[in-house]
Steps between C-alpha positions, in 0.01 A plus 500: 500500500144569572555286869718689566311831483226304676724457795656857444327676780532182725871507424563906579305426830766252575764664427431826672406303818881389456645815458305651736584168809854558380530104417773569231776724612765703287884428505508837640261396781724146549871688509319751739457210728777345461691795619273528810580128550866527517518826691319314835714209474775713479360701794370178710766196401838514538733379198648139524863673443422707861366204653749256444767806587294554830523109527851472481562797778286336740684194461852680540360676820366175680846336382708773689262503846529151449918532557437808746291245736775183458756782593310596780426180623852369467633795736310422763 
């Protein structure tokens, strides 16, 4: 006990220079980030679903100019 009211003041030091350098942070703190995580990946990334949607259009789209430029090509 007494080493540890030697160290006492050392210890307070310590921890205020902690609390002070924010080095721990509160679950408040962490879900507060969190939410500011997910709202710019929601604004900058696009969701797998929409891409592989997107995906599939552009496929459908270069399959029908592919059959509008064999038409074309077998009229002439």
């Amino acid at each position: 006990m007494e080493q540890v009211l030697q160290y006492s003041p050392i210890i307070i030091v310590l921890m205020m220079f902690l609390i002070q350098h924010r080095i721990f942070v509160t679950p408040e703190q962490l879900e507060k980030k969190h939410r500011e995580i997910i709202e710019s990946v929601e604004e900058h990334f696009v969701s797998l679903h929409s891409y592989n949607e997107l995906k599939e259009g552009v496929a459908e789209m270069k399959d029908k100019i592919d059959k509008i430029y064999d038409c074309l090509i077998t009229f002439k």
